[in-house]
C-alpha positions as CSV (number, residue, x, y, z in Angstrom):
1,X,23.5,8.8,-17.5
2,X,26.6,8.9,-14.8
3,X,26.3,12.9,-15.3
4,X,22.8,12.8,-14.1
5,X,23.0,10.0,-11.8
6,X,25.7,12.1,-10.1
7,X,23.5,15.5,-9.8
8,X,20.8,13.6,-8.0
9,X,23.7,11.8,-5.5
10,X,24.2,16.0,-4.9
11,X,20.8,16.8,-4.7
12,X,19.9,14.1,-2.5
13,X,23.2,15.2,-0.2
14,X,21.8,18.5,0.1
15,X,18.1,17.6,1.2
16,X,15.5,20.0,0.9
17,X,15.9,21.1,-2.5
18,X,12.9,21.1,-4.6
19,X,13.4,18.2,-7.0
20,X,10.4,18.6,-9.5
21,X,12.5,19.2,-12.3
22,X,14.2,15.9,-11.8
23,X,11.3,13.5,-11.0
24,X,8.8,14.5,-13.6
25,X,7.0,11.5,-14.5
26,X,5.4,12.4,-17.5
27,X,5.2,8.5,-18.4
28,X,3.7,7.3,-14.7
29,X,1.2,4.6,-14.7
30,X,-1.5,4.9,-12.3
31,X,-1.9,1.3,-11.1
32,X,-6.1,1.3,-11.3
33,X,-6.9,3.7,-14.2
34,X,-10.4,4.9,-14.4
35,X,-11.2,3.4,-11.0
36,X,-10.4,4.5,-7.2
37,X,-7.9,2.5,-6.2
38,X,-9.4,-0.4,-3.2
39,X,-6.1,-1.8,-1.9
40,X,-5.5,-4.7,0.3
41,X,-2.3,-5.0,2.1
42,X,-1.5,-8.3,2.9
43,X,-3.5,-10.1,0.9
44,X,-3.0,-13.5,1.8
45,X,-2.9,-14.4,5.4
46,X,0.2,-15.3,7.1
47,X,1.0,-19.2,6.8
48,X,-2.1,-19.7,3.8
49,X,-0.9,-21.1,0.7
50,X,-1.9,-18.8,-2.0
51,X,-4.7,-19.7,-4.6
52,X,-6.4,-18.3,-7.6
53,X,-9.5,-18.8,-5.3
54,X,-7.7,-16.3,-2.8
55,X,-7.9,-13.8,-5.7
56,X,-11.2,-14.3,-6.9
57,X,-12.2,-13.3,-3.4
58,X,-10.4,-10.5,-3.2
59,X,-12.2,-9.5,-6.2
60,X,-15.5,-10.1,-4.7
61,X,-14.5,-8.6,-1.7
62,X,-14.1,-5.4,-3.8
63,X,-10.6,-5.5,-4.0
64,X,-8.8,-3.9,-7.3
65,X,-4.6,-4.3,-6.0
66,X,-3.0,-5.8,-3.4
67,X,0.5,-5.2,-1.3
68,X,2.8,-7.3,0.5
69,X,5.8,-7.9,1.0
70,X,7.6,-11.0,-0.9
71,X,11.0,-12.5,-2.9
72,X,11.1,-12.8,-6.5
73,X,9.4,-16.5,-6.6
74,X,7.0,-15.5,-4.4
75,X,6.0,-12.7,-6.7
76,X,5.9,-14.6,-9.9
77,X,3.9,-17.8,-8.8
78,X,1.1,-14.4,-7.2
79,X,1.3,-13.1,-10.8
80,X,0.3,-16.8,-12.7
81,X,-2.2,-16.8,-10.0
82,X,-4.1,-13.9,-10.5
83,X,-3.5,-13.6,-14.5
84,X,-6.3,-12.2,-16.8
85,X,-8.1,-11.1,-13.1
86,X,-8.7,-7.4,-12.7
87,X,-5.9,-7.4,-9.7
88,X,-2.8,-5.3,-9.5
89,X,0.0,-6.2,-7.1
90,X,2.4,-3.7,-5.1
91,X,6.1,-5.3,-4.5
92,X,7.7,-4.4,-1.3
93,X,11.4,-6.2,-0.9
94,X,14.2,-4.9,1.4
95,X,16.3,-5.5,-2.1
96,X,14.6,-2.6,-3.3
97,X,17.5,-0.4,-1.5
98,X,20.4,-2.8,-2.9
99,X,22.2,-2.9,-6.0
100,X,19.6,-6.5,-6.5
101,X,16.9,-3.7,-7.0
102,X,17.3,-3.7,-11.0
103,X,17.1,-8.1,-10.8
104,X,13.5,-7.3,-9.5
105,X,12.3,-4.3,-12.3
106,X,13.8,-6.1,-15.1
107,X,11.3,-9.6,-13.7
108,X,7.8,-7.5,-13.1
109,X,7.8,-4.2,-14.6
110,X,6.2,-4.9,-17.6
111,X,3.9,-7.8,-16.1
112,X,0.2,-7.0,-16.5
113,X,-0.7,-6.8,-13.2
114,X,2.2,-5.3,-11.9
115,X,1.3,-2.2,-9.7
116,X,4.1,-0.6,-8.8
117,X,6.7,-0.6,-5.5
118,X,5.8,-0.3,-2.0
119,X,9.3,1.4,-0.9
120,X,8.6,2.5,2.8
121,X,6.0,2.9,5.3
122,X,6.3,5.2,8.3
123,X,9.7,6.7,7.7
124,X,11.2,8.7,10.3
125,X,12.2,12.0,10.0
126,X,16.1,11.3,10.5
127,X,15.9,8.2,7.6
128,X,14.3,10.7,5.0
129,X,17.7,12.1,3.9
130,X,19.3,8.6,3.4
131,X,15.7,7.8,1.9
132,X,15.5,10.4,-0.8
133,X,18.6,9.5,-2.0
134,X,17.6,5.9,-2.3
135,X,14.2,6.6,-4.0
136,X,15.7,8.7,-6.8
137,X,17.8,5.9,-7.4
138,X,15.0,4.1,-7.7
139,X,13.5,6.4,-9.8
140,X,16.3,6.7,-12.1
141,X,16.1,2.7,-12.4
142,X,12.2,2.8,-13.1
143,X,10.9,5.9,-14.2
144,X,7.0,4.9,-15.2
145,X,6.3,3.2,-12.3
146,X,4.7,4.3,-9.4
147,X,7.7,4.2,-6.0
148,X,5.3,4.3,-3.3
149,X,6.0,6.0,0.1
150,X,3.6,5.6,2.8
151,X,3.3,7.9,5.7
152,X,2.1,8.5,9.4
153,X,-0.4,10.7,9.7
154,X,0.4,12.5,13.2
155,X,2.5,15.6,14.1
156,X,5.7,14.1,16.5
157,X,9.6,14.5,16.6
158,X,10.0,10.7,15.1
159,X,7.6,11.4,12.1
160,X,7.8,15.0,11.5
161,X,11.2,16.5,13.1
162,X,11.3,20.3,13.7
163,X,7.9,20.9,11.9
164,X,4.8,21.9,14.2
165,X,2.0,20.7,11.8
166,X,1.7,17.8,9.1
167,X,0.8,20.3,6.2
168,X,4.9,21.8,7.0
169,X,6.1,18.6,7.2
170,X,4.1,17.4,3.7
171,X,5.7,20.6,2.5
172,X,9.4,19.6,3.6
173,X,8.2,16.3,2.1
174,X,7.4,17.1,-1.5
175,X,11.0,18.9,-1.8
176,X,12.5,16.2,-1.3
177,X,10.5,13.2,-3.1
178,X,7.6,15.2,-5.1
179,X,5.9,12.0,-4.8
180,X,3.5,10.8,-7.6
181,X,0.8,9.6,-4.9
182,X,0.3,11.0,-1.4
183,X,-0.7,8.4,1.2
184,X,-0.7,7.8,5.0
185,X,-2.9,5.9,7.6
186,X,-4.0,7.3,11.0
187,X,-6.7,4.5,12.8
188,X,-9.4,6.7,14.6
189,X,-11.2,4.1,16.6
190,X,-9.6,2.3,19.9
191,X,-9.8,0.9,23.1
192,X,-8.3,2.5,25.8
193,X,-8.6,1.7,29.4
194,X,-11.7,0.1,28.7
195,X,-13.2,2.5,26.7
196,X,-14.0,2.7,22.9
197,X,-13.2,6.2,21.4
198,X,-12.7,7.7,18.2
199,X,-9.8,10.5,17.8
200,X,-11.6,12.6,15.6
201,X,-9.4,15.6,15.8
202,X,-6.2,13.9,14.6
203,X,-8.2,12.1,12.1
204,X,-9.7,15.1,10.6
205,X,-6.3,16.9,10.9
206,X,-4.9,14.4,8.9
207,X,-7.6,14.5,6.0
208,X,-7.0,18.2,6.0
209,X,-3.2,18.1,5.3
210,X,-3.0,15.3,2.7
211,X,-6.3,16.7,0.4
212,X,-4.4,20.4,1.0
213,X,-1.1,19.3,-0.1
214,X,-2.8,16.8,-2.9
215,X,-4.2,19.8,-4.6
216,X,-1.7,22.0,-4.2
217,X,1.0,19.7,-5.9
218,X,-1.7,18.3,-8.4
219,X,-1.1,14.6,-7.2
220,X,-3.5,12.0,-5.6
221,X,-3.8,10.8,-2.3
222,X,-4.9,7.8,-0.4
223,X,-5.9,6.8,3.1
224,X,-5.9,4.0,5.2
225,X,-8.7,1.8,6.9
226,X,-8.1,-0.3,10.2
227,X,-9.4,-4.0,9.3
228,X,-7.1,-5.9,11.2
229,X,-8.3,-6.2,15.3
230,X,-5.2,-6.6,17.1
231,X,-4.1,-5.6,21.0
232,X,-0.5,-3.2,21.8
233,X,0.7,-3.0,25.3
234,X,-1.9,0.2,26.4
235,X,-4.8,-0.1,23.4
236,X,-6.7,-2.1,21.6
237,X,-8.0,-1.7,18.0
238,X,-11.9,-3.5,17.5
239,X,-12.6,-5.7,14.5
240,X,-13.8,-3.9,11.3
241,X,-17.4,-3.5,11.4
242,X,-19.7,-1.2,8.4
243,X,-20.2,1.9,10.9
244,X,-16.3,2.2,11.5
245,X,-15.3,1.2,7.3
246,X,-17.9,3.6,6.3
247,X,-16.9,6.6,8.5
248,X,-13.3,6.0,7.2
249,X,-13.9,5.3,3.8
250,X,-16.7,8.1,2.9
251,X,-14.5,10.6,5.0
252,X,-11.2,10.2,3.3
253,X,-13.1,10.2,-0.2
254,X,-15.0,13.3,0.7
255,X,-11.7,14.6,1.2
256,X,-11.1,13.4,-2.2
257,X,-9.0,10.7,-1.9
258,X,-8.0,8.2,-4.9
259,X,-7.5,5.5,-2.6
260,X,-8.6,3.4,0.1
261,X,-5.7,0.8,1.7
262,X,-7.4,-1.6,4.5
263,X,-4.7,-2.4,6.5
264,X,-4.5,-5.6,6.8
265,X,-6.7,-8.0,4.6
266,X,-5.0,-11.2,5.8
267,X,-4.7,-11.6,9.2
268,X,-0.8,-11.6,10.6
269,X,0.9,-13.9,12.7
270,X,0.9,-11.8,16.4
271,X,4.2,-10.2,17.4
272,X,5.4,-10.0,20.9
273,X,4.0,-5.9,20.6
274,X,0.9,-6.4,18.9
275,X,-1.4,-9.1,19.2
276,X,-3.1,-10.0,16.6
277,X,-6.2,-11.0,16.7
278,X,-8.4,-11.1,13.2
279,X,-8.7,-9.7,10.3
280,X,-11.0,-9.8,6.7
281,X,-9.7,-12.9,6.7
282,X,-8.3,-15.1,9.7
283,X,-4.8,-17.7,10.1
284,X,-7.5,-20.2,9.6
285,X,-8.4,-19.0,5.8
286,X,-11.6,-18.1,6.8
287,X,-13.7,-15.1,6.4
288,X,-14.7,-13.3,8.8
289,X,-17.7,-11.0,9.9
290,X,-15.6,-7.8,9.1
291,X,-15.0,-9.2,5.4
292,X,-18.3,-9.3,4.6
293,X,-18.3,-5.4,5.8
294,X,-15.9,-4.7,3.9
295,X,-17.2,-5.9,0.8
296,X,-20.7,-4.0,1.4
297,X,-18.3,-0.6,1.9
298,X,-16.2,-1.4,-1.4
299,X,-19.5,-2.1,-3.3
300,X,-20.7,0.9,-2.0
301,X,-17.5,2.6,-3.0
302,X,-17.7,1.2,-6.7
303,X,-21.4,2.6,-6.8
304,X,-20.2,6.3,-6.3
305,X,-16.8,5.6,-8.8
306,X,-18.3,8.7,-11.1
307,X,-18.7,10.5,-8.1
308,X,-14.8,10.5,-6.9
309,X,-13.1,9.1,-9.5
310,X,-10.4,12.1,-9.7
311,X,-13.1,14.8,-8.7
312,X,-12.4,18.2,-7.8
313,X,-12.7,19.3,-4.0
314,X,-14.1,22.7,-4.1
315,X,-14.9,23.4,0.1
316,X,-15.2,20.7,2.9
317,X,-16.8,22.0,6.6
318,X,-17.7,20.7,9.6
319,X,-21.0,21.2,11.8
320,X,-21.7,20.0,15.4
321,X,-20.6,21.2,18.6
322,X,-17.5,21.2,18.4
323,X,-15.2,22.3,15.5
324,X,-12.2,20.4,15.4
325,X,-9.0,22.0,15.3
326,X,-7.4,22.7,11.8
327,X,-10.8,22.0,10.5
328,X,-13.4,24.7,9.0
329,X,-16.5,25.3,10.3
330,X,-20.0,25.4,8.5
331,X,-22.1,28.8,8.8
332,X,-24.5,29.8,6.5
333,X,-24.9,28.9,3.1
334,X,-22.9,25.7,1.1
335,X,-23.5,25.1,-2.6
336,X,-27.1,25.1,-2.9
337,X,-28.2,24.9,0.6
338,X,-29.5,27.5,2.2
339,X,-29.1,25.9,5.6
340,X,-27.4,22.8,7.1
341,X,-29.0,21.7,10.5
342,X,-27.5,18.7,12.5
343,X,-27.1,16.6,15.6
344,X,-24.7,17.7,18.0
345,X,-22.1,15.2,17.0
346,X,-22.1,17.0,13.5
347,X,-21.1,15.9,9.9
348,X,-18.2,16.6,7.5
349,X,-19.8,18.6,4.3
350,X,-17.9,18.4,1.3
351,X,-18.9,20.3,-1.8
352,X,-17.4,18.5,-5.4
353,X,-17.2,18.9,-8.8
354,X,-16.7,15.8,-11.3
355,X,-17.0,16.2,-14.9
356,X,-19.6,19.3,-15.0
357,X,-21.4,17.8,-12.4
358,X,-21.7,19.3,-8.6
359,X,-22.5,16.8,-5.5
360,X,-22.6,17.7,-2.0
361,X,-21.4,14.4,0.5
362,X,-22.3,14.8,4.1
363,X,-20.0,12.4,6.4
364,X,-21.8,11.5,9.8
365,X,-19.4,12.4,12.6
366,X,-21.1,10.0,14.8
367,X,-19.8,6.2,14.3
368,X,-22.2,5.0,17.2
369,X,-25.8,6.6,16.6
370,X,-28.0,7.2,14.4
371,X,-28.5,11.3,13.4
372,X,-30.8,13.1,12.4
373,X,-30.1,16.1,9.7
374,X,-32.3,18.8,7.8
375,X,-31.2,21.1,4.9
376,X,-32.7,23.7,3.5
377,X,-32.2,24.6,-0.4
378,X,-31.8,28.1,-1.8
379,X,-34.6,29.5,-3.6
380,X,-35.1,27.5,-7.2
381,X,-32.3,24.9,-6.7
382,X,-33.0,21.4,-6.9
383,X,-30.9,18.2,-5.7
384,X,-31.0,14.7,-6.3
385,X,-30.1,12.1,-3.6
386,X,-28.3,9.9,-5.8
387,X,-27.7,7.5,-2.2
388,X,-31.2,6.8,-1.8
389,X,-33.0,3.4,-3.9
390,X,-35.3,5.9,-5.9
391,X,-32.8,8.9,-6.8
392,X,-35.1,10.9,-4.5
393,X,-35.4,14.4,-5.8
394,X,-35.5,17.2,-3.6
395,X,-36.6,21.2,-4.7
396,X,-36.5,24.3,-3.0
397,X,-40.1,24.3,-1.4
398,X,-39.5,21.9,0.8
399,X,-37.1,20.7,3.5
400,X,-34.9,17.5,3.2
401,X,-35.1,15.3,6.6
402,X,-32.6,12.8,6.2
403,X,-31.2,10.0,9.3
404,X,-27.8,9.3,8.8
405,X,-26.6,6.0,9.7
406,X,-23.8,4.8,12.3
407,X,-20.9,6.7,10.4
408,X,-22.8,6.9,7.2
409,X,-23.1,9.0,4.4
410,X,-25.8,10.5,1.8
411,X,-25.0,12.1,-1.8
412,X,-26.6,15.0,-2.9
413,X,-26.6,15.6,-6.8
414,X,-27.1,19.6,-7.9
415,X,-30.0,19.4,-10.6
């Protein structure tokens, strides 16, 4: 045990080395088996006392795990709280880095519900080194649960050092931690100088990176959803409504992501940099408008389980004007159309396979109107729209005229 705690201490010393060898997890636990993971980070709003109420909303809302961050009493009365519920709860402490880390594993790491550690979000490039060295030890201490690392999902010196594009940095990245779950967050949609835009280019970008480097290394990744409105010194984020959950949701699972973290559930207490101003749920306890969006989403999401439940992303491309950098574009034929036709704001395609079945998910790119899109099959093929109330069927004889909604989505099943 000293022998091998020692060769990490080297490894982690020298940085960049690839450490697969060392951080197998052959016994890792994913924290939702059999269902994409629906995660809520702060799950109870800042200054509410905590109930087993609070949890069966969560629940309704959709919600399958939770993360926050909390001491050891604060976890344990969370845990008698949520008990035989279908809930699983991520830890994040600052004792996590501190010889106190192995007080905290020995208390929750075999409770029920317990979903694993939430051990950094948004580390900089220069804490990485210090970081690995940290998370192996962490490993070392807990070797079947998952040690979750979140990440940024933009390109800059502070996140991503010397490397030019995320995919180099995820690459750097995996050396180092070969981490059992891939996540970041990157919120598309803000105000800025009065104006409400979406950055699609750096959203896309991101999706691109993560689902490359998630099927390259074999592991699962997860994405963020803004759900908390809140105001920084030059822009503002908008509350949560369907249109902007959907387009973030469907997206990042089309992509095929394994998970889906709304940042934040419960509202925070504003900071003298952000201003916070609601969330699913407010200060006051109460729900708000975006909740009950968010719990259409998640039902949605739960609908289409079989769908992306640890699917296999064969091609995703991009129509519309304009083809945003790192992204592929659409031209000709895709699985069995013949022909994709949209408006000029375009859609994501993504082409899947799941269990011998093939489904094509087309993304609206638009998260403000309505468009309008036609497809054309190949000769003798014959899809399903498994989105629609009647499981429309579609064959080759006849175009498919379907109106996306405000970032919405439609399902096509290969027959």
């Amino acid at each position: 045990m000293k022998l091998r705690k020692f060769v990490i201490g080297i490894i982690a010393l020298l940085g960049g080395l690839n450490l697969n060898a060392q951080n197998s997890q052959s016994s890792f636990k994913y924290p939702t088996p059999g269902e994409i993971t629906i995660c809520a980070s702060t799950p109870i709003p800042d200054g509410i006392e905590p109930t087993r109420q609070a949890y069966l909303d969560l629940i309704s809302c959709g919600f399958n795990m939770g993360m926050t961050n909390g001491n050891i009493d604060y976890f344990k009365k969370q845990f008698e709280l949520i008990g035989d519920l279908n809930f699983k709860y991520m830890i994040q402490n600052g004792d996590l880095f501190s010889d106190k880390r192995d007080i905290f594993i020995k208390a929750f790491k075999d409770v029920q519900n317990f979903g694993g550690w939430k051990f950094k979000d948004e580390p900089s490039f220069e804490s990485l080194k210090e970081l690995q060295s940290q998370y192996h030890a962490m490993y070392e201490a807990d070797p079947s649960d998952l040690i979750y690392i979140n990440m940024a999902g933009v390109v800059g010196n502070y996140f991503t050092g010397p490397y030019p594009t995320l995919y180099e940095y995820l690459e750097y990245f995996q050396k180092m931690f070969n981490p059992e779950v891939w996540s970041y967050d990157f919120y598309p949609i803000l105000i800025r100088n009065g104006n409400l835009i979406v950055e699609y280019e750096t959203f896309y970008s991101a999706l691109e990176a993560f689902s490359a480097i998630s099927r390259k290394t074999g592991k699962p990744f997860w994405a963020y959803c803004e759900s908390m409105a809140y105001k920084a010194s030059s822009y503002s984020r908008p509350a949560a409504n369907e249109a902007y959950l959907r387009f973030e949701a469907f997206s990042a699972l089309a992509y095929g992501a394994q998970g889906i973290v709304y940042w934040t559930y419960g509202q925070r207490t504003p900071q003298p940099t952000e201003q916070y101003q609601s969330a699913l749920v407010n200060l006051n306890g109460k729900k708000s408008r975006a909740w009950f969006a968010a719990q259409k989403v998640n039902k949605e999401i739960k609908k289409f389980n079989d769908v992306f439940y640890r699917c296999n992303v064969l091609e995703v491309r991009h129509t519309g004007d304009k083809i945003y950098k790192n992204t592929k574009k659409l031209s000709g034929e895709f699985g069995p159309f013949k022909m994709i036709r949209s408006g000029d704001a375009g859609v994501l395609v993504s082409f899947i396979e799941n269990k011998g079945s093939k489904y094509i998910i087309l993304v609206s790119r638009d998260v403000f109107n309505k468009q309008k899109i036609t497809l054309e099959l190949k000769n003798n093929k014959k899809v399903m729209n498994i989105t629609s109330s009647k499981d429309t069927q579609y064959s080759w004889r006849k175009d498919v005229n379907i109106t996306l909604d405000k970032g919405g989505y439609v399902i096509f099943k290969e027959i």
